[in-house]
TIZA-822343 format. One record per atom (N, C-alpha, C): residue in three letters; x, y, z; atom name; residue number from 1. Coordinates in steps of 0.05 Angstrom, whole numbers, plus 5000, padded with zeros to 4 digits. Layout:
<recs>
ALA_X_Y_Z_CA_NUM
...
</recs>
This chain:
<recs>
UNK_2150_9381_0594_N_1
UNK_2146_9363_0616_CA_1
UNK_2173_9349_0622_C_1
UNK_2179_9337_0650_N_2
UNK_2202_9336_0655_CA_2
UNK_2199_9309_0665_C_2
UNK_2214_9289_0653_N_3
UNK_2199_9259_0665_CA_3
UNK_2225_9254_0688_C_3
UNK_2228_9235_0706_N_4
UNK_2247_9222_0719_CA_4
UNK_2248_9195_0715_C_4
UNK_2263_9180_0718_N_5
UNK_2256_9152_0719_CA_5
UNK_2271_9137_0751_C_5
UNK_2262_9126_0774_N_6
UNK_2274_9120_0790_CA_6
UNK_2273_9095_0792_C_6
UNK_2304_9076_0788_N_7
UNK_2309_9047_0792_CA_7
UNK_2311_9038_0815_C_7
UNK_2301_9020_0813_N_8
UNK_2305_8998_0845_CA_8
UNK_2315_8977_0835_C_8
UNK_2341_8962_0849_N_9
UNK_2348_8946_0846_CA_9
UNK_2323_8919_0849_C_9
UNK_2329_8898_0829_N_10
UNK_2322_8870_0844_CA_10
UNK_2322_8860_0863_C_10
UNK_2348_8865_0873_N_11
UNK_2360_8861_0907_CA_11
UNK_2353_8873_0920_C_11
UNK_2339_8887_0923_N_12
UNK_2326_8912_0938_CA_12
UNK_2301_8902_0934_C_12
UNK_2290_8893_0915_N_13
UNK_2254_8878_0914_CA_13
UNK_2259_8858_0929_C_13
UNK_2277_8837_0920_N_14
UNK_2277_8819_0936_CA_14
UNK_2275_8818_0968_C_14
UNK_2295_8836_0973_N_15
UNK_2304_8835_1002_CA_15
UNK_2272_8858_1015_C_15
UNK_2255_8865_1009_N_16
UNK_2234_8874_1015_CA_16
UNK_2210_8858_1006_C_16
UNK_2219_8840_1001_N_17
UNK_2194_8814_0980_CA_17
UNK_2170_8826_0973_C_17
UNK_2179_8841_0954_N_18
UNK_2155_8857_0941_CA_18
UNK_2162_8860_0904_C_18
UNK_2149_8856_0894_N_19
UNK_2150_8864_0866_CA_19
UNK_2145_8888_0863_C_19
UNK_2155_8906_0833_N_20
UNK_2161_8931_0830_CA_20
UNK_2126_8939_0823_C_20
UNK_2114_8925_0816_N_21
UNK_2082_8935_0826_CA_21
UNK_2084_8941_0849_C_21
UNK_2085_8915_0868_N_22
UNK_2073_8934_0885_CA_22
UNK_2088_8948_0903_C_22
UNK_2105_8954_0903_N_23
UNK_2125_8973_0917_CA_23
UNK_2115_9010_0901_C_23
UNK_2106_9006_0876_N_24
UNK_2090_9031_0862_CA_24
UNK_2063_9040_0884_C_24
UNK_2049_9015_0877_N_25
UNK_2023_9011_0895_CA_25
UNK_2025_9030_0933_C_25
UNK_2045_9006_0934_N_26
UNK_2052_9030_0974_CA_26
UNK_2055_9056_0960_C_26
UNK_2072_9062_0943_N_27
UNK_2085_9087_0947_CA_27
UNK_2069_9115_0934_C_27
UNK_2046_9089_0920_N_28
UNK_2020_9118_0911_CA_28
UNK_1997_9124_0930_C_28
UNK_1994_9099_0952_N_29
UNK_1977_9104_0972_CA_29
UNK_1986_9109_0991_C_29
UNK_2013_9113_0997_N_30
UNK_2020_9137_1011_CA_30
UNK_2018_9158_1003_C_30
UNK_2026_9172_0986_N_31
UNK_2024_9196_0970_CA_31
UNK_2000_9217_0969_C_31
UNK_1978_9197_0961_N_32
UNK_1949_9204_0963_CA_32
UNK_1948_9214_0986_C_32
UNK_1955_9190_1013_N_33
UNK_1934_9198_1036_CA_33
UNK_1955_9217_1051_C_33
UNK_1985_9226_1043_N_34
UNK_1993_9253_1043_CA_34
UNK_1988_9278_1031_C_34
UNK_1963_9268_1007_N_35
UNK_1952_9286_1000_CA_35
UNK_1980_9299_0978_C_35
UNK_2001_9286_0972_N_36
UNK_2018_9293_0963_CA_36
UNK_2008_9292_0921_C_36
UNK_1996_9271_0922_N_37
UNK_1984_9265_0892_CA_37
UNK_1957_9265_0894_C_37
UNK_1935_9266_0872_N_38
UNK_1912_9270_0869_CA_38
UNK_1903_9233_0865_C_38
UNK_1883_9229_0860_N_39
UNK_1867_9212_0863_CA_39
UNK_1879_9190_0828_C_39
UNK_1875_9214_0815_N_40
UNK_1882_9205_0780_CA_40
UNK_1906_9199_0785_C_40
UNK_1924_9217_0794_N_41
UNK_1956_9226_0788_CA_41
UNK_1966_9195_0800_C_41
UNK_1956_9193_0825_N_42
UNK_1970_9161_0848_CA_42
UNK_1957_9136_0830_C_42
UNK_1928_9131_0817_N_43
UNK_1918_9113_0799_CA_43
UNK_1948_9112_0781_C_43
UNK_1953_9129_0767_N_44
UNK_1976_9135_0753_CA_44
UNK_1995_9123_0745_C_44
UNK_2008_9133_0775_N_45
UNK_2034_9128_0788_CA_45
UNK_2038_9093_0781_C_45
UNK_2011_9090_0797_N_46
UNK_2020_9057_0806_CA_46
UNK_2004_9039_0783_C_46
UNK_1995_9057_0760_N_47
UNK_1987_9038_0736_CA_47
UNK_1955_9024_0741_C_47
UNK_1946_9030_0758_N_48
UNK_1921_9013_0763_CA_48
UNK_1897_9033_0753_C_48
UNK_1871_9024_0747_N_49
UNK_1851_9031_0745_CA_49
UNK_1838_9040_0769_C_49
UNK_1807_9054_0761_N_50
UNK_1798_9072_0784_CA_50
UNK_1785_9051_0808_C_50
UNK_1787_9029_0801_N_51
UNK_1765_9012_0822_CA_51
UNK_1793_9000_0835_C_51
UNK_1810_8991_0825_N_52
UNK_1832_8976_0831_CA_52
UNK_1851_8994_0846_C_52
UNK_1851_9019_0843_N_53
UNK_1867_9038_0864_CA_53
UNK_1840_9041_0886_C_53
UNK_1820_9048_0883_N_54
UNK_1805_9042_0909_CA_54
UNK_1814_9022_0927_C_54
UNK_1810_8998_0917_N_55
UNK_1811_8974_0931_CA_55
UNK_1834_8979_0953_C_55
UNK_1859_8983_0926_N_56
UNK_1892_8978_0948_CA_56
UNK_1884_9000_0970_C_56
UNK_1872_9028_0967_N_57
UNK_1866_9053_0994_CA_57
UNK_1852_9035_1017_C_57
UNK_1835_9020_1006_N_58
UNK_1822_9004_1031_CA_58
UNK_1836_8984_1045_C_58
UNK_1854_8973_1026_N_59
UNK_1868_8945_1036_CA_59
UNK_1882_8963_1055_C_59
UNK_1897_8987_1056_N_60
UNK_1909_9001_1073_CA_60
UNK_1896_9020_1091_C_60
UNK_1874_9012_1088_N_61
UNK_1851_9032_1114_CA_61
UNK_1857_9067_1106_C_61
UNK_1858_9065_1080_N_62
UNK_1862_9107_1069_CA_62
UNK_1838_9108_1061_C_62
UNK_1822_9128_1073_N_63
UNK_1802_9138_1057_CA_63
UNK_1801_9157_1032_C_63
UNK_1790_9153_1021_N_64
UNK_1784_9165_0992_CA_64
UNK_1779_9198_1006_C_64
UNK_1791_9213_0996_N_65
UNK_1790_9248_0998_CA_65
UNK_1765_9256_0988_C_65
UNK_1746_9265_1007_N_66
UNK_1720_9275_0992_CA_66
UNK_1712_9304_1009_C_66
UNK_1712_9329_1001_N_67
UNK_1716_9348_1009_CA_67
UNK_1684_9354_1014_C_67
UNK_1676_9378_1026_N_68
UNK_1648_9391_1019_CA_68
UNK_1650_9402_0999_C_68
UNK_1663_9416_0981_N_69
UNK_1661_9418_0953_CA_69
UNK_1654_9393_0937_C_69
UNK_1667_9374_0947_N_70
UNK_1657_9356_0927_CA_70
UNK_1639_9345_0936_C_70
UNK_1622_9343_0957_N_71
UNK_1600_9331_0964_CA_71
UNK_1573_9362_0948_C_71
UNK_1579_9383_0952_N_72
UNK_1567_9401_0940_CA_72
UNK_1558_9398_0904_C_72
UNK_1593_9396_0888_N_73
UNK_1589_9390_0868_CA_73
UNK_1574_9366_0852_C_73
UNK_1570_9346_0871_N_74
UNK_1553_9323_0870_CA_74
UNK_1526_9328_0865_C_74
UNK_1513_9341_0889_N_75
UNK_1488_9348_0901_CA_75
UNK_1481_9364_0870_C_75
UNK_1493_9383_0866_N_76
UNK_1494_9402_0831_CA_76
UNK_1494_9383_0816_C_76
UNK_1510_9376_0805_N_77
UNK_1513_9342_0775_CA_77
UNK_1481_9338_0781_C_77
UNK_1466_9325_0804_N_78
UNK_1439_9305_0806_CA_78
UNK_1419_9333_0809_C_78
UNK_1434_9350_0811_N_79
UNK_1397_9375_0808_CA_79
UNK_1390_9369_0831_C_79
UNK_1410_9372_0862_N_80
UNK_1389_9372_0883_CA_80
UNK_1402_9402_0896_C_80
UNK_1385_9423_0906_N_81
UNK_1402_9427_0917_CA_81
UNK_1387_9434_0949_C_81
UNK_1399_9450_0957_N_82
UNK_1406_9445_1004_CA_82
UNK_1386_9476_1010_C_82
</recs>
C-alpha cells in the first residue's frame, strides 16, 4: 500500500476559514458525488462515521449513490422478490 500525506498550510486554513476537518469534509463530498471515492472510502477520507458523512452529503444537497443493483440487492437481504 502506498500512503501520501498532503499538507496545507495554516495560512491557507485561515485565509479559507475553514479548519483542516473540514476542508477533508468538502473534499470527500466532492469526491463521492464525482463518484471518484466510494461511500466507505470518502467516510474515510474525512474521518467521520456513517450517519455523520450522510448528514455533511445533505448539508451539500449530494445524494447518496443507490444504483438498481443495490435497490435489487436489498429487495434479496429482506426475501422479497419482483
Amino acid at each position: 500500500m502506498i500512503t501520501t500525506e498532503l499538507v496545507i498550510s495554516q495560512q491557507i486554513l485561515q485565509d479559507i476559514k475553514m479548519t483542516a476537518q473540514e476542508l477533508a469534509i468538502e473534499i470527500a463530498v466532492y469526491l463521492y458525488e464525482k463518484q471518484k471515492l466510494s461511500m466507505g472510502q470518502a467516510k474515510r477520507f474525512c474521518g467521520l462515521d456513517h450517519i455523520s458523512f450522510q448528514k455533511a452529503l445533505a448539508q451539500h444537497n449530494v445524494y447518496i449513490h443507490y444504483e438498481m443493483e443495490d435497490v435489487q440487492q436489498d429487495l434479496k437481504n429482506l426475501g422479497i422478490s419482483l
